[in-house]
OpenMM code with the backbone's topology and positions (N, CA, C; nanometers):
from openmm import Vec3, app, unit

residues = "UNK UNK UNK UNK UNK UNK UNK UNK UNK UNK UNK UNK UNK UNK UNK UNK UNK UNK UNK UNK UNK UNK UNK UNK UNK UNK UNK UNK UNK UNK UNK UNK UNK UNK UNK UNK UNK UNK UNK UNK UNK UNK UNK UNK UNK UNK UNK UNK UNK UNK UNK UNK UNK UNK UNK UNK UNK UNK UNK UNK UNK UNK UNK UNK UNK UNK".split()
positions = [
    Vec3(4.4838, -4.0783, 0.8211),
    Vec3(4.5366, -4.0882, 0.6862),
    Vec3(4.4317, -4.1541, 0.5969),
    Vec3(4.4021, -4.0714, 0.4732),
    Vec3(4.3249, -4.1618, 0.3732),
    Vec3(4.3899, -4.2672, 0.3128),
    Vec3(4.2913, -4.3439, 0.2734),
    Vec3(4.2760, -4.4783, 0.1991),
    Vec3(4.3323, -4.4628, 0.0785),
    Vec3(4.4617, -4.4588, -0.0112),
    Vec3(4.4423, -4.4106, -0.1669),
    Vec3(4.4585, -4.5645, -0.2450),
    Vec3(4.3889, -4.5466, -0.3359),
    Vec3(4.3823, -4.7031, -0.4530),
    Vec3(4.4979, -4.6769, -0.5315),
    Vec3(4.5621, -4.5843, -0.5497),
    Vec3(4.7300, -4.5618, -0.6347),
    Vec3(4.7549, -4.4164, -0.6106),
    Vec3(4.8970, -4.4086, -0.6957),
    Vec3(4.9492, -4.2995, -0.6479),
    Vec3(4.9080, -4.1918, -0.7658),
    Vec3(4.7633, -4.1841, -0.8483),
    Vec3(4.7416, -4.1304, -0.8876),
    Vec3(4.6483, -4.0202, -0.7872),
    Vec3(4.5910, -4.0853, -0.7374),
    Vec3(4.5131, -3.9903, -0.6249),
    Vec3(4.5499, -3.9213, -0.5113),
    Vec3(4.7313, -4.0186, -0.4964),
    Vec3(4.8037, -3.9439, -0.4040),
    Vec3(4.8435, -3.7505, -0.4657),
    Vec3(4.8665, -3.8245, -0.5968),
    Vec3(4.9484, -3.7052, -0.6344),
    Vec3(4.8033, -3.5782, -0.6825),
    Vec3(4.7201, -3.6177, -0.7451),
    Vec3(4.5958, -3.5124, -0.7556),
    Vec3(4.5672, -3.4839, -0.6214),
    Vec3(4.5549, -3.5512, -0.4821),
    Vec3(4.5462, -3.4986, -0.3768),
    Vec3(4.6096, -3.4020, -0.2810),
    Vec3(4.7698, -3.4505, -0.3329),
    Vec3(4.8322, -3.3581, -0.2973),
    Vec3(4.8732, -3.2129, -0.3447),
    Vec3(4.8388, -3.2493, -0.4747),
    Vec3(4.8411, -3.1286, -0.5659),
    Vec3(4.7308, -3.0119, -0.5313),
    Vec3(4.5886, -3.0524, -0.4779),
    Vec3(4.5126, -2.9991, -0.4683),
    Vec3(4.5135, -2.9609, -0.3141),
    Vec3(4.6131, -3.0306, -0.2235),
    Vec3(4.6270, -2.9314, -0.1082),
    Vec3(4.7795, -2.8404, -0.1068),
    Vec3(4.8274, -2.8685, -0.1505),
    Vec3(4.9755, -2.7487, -0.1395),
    Vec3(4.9481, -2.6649, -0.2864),
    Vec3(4.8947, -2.6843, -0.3847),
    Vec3(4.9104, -2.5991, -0.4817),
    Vec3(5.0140, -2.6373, -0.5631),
    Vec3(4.9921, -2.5658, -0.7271),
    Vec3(5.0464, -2.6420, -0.8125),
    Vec3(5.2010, -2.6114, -0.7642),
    Vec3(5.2623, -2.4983, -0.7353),
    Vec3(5.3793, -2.4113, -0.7005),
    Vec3(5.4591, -2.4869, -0.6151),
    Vec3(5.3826, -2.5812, -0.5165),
    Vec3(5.4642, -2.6073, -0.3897),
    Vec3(5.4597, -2.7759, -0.4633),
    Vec3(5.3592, -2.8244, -0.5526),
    Vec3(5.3620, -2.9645, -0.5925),
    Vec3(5.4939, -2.9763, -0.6772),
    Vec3(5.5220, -2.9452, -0.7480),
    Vec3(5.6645, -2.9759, -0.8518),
    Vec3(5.8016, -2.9988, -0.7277),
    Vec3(5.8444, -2.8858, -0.6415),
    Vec3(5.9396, -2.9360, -0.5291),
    Vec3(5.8804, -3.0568, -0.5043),
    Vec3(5.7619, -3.0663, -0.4195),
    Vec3(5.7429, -3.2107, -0.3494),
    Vec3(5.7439, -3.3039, -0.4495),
    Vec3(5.7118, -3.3314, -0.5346),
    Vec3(5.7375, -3.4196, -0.5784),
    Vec3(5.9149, -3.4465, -0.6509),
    Vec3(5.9706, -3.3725, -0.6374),
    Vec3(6.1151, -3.3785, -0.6963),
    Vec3(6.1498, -3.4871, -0.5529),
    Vec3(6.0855, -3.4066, -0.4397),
    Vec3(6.1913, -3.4629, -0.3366),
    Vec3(6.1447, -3.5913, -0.3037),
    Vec3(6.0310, -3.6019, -0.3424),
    Vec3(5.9825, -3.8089, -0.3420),
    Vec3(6.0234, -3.8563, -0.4352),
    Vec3(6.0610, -3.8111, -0.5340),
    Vec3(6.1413, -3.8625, -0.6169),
    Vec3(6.2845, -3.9277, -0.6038),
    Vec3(6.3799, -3.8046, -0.5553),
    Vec3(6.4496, -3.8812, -0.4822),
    Vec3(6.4450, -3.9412, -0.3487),
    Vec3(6.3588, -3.9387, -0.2646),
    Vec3(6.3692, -4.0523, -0.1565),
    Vec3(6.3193, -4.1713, -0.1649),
    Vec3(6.2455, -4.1970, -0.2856),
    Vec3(6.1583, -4.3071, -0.3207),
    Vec3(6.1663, -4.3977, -0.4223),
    Vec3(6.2079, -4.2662, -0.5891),
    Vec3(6.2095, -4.3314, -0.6796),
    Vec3(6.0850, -4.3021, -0.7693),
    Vec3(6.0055, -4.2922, -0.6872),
    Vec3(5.8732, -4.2998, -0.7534),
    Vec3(5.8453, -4.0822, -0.8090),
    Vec3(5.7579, -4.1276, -0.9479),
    Vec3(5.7898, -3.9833, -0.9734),
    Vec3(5.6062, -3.9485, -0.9836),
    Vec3(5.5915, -3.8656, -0.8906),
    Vec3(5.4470, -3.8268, -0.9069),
    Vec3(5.3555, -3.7614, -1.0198),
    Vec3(5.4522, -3.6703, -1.0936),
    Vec3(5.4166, -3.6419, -1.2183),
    Vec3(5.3844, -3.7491, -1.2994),
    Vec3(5.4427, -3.8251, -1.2998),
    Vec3(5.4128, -3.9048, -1.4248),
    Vec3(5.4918, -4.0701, -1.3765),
    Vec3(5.4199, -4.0978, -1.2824),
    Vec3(5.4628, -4.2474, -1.2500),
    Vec3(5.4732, -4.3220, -1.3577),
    Vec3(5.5609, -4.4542, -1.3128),
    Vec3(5.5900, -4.5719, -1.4278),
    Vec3(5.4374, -4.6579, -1.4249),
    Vec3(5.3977, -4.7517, -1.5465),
    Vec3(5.2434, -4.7971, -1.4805),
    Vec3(5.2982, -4.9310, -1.3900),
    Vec3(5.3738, -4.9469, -1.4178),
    Vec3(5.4245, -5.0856, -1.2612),
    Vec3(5.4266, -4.9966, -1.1210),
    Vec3(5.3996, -4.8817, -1.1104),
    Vec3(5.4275, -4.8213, -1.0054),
    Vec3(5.2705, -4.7926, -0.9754),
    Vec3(5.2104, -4.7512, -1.0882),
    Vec3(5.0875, -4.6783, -1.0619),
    Vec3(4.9984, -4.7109, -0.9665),
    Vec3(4.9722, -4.8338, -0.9031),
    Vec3(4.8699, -4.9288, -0.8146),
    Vec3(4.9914, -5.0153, -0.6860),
    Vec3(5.1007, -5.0132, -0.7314),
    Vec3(5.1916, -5.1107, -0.6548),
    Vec3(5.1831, -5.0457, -0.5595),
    Vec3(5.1363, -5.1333, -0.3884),
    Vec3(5.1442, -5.0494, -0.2723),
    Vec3(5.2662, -5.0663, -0.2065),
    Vec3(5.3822, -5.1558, -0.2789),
    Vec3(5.4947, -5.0956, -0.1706),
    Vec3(5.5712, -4.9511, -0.2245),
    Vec3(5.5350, -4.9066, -0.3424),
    Vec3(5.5587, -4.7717, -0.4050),
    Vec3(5.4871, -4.6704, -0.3400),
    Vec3(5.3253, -4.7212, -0.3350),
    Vec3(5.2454, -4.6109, -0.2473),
    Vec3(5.2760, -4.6480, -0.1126),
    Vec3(5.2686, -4.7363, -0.0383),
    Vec3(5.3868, -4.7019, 0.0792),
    Vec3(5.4794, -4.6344, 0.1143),
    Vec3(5.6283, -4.6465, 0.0372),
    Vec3(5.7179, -4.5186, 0.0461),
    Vec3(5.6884, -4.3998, 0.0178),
    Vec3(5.5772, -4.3574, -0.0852),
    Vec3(5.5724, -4.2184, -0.0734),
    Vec3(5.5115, -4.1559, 0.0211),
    Vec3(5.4046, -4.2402, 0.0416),
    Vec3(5.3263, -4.1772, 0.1999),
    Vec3(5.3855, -4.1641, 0.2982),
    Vec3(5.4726, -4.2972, 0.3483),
    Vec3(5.6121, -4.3003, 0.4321),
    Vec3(5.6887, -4.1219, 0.4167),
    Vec3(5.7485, -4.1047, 0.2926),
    Vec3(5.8067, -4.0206, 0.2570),
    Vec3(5.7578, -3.8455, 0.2852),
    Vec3(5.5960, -3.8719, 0.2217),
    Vec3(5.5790, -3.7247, 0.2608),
    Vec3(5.5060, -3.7303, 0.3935),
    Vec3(5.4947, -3.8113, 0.5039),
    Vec3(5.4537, -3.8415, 0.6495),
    Vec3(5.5756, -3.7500, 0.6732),
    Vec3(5.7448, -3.7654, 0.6355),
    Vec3(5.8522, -3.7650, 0.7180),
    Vec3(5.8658, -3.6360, 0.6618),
    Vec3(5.8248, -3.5999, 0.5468),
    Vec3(5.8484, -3.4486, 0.5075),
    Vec3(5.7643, -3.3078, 0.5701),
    Vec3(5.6527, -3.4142, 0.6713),
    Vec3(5.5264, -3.2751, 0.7243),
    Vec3(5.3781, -3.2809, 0.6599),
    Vec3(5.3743, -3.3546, 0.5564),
    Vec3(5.2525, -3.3660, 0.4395),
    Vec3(5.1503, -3.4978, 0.5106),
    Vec3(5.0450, -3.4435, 0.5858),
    Vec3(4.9658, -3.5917, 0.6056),
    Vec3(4.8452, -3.5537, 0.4471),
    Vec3(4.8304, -3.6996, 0.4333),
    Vec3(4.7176, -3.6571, 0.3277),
    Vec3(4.6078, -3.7679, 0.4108),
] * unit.nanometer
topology = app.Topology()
chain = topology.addChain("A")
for resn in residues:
    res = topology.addResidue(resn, chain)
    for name in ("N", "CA", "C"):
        topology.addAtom(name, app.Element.getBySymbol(name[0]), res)
């Protein structure tokens, strides 16, 4: 698993491996398991690693290693 500094790089990373098509679902569904919204995170969220924790947590449990 990579190193990410926020969940801005989570979400350009992930975007850039599933494609824009399959990114909007995934991120709906970390949305609700997390809270956290990848499109357009809150900036208290943007760097906070127990936020980037659950989502990695989250898309680990969904099949998505990044």
């Amino acid at each position: 698993m990579t190193s990410f500094q926020g969940l801005n790089e989570v979400a350009s990373t992930l975007q850039s491996t599933v494609g824009d098509a399959v990114f909007g679902p995934i991120s709906v569904r970390v949305l609700l398991r997390t809270g956290v919204n990848l499109r357009g995170p809150r900036p208290d969220q943007v760097s906070d690693p127990v936020a980037l924790g659950k989502v990695l947590t989250a898309l680990l449990d969904m099949g998505y290693r990044l």
